[in-house]
N, C-alpha and C positions, 0 to 999 in steps of 0.2 A: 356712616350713621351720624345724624344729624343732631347738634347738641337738648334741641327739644324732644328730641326722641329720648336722649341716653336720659333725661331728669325727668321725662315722664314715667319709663321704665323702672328704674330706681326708688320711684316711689314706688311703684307696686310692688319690688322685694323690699323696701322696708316697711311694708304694712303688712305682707306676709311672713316676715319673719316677725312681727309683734306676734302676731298671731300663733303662730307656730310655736312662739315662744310660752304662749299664757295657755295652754292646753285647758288648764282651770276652769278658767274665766268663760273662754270661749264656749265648752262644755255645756253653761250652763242655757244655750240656745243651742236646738238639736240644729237647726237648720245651718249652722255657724259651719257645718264640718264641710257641708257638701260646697257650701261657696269658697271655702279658704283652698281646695282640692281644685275647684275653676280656676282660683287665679293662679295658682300654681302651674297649673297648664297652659294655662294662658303666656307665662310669665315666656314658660319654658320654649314655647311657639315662637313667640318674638324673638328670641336669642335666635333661634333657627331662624326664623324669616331672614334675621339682618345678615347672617351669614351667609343665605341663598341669595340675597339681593347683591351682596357685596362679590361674590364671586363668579355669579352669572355671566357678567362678560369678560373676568380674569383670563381664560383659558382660551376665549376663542380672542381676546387681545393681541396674547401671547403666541398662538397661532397665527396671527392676523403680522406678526412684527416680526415672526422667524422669513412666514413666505417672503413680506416687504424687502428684507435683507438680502435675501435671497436673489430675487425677481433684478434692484438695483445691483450689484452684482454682476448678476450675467448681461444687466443693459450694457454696463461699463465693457463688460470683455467681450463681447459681439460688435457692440457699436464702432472698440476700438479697431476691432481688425477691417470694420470697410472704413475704418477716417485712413490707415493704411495703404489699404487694396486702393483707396482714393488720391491717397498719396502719390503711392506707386505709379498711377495712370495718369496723373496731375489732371484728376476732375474736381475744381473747386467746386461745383454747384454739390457735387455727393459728399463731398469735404465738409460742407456747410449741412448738409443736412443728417449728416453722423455722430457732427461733434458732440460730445453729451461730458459735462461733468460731473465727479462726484460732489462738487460745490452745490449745482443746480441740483443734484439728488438728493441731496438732503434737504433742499428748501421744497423743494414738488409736493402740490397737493395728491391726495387716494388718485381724483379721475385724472389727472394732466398725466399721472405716472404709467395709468394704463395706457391712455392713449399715444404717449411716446414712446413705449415698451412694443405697441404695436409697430406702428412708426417704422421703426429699428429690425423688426422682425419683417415689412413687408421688403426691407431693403434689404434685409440676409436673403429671403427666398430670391429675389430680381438677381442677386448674387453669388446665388449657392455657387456656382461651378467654381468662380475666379475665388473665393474665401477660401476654397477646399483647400487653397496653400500657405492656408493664413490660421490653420489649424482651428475652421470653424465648418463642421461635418452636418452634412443631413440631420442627423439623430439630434445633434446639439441644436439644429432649426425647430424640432422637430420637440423636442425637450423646453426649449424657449416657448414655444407654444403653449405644452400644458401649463407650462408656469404662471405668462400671464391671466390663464382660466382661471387657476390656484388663487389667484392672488384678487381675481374678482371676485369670487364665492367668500374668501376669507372676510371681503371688506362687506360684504352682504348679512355676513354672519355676526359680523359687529353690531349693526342695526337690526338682528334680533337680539341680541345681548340685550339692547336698550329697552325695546321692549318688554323683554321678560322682566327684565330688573324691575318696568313703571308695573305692570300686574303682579310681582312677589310684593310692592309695595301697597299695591291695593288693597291684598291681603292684610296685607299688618296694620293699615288704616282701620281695616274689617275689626280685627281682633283686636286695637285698642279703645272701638268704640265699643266692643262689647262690656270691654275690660273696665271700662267707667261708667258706664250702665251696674254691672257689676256691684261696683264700687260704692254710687251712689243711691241705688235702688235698691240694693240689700246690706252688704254689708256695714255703711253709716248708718242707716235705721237699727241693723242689730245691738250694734253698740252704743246706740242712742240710749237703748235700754237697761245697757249696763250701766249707764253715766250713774245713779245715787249710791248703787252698791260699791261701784269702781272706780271711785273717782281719778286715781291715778292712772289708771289703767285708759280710762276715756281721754286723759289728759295726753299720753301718748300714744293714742291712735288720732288723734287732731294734729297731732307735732309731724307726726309719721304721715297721714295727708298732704304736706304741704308739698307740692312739687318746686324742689330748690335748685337754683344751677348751680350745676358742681364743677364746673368748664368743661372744656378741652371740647374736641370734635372729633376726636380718633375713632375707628373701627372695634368699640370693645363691644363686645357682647354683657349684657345683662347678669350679672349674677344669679345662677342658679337658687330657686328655692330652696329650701332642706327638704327632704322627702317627711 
């Protein structure tokens, strides 16, 4: 959540809670009940939105970093056993093209990973027989496989994350242009009309308009109206 969000927000719970607070006052405009009731909903929306925006791609992340773990992994203990079997045969050229480290794994981009995961996998099947004593079996080829699928779909599923995140945010764009339409199209004119009877009261709901930064940039959600 972005800091012009969270001091945008915060104004509308503390002009809601004027509100909610002066029952009185507000009372004495019928129409006062039904907008302080929108923003409230409104308010309560945006806590939601920022929550659905913020965790949208959390889960398929965390998906996306178990497979990667994984996927790296089994490159390291398949690849090792043909730099081996390459050993064993004293074939430099397969020597070279097996060697794989966990150094280089950790720095490998999404695609460079798949494509040397394949890599590694077309030189197990070229292999399979001679591995089979290297304690690397059909199934394990064959398991290596689904894995790299696994791990493309996951990185695919990441950039839906992104997407959905930009449209939960479009929404909340939606609901805070309502929300200052709202704002300035009803309820400042309501209260305009309290100003000679309320002076105080008019006096803090201008203070309570002001959208003020409060810092920070963390992930809070919005404080709840009062019902």
């Amino acid at each position: 959540m972005n800091k012009t969000f969270i001091n945008k927000v915060t104004m509308y719970s503390v002009v809601h809670q004027l509100l909610v607070d002066n029952p009185t006052i507000t009372a004495l405009i019928k129409a006062f009940a039904n907008a302080i009731i929108l923003l409230g909903e409104n308010i309560l929306l945006l806590g939601g939105k920022e929550q659905e925006r913020t965790s949208a791609a959390k889960g398929k992340s965390a998906v996306k970093e178990n497979v990667e773990a994984t996927l790296k992994d089994t490159v390291i203990s398949i690849s090792s056993a043909i730099f081996s079997y390459a050993a064993d045969i004293k074939d430099a050229e397969l020597k070279v093209k097996s060697k794989v480290t966990k150094t280089a794994l950790d720095k490998i981009r999404d695609n460079d990973l798949i494509t040397l995961a394949k890599n590694i996998r077309e030189l197990a099947i070229t292999h399979s027989v001679a591995l089979a004593d290297y304690d690397i079996t059909a199934q394990d080829i064959t398991d290596f496989d689904s894995l790299i699928n696994s791990y493309g779909t996951a990185k695919v599923n990441i950039g839906t994350g992104i997407s959905q995140r930009k449209s939960v945010g479009q929404t909340q764009k939606e609901i805070i242009t309502e929300t200052d339409a709202l704002l300035k199209e009803r309820l400042d004119k309501y209260v305009e009309r309290l100003k000679k009877k309320h002076p105080d009261f008019y006096r803090q709901y201008k203070a309570a308009r002001v959208i003020r930064d409060i810092g920070g940039t963390g992930p809070k959600t919005p404080p709840p109206p009062t019902p």
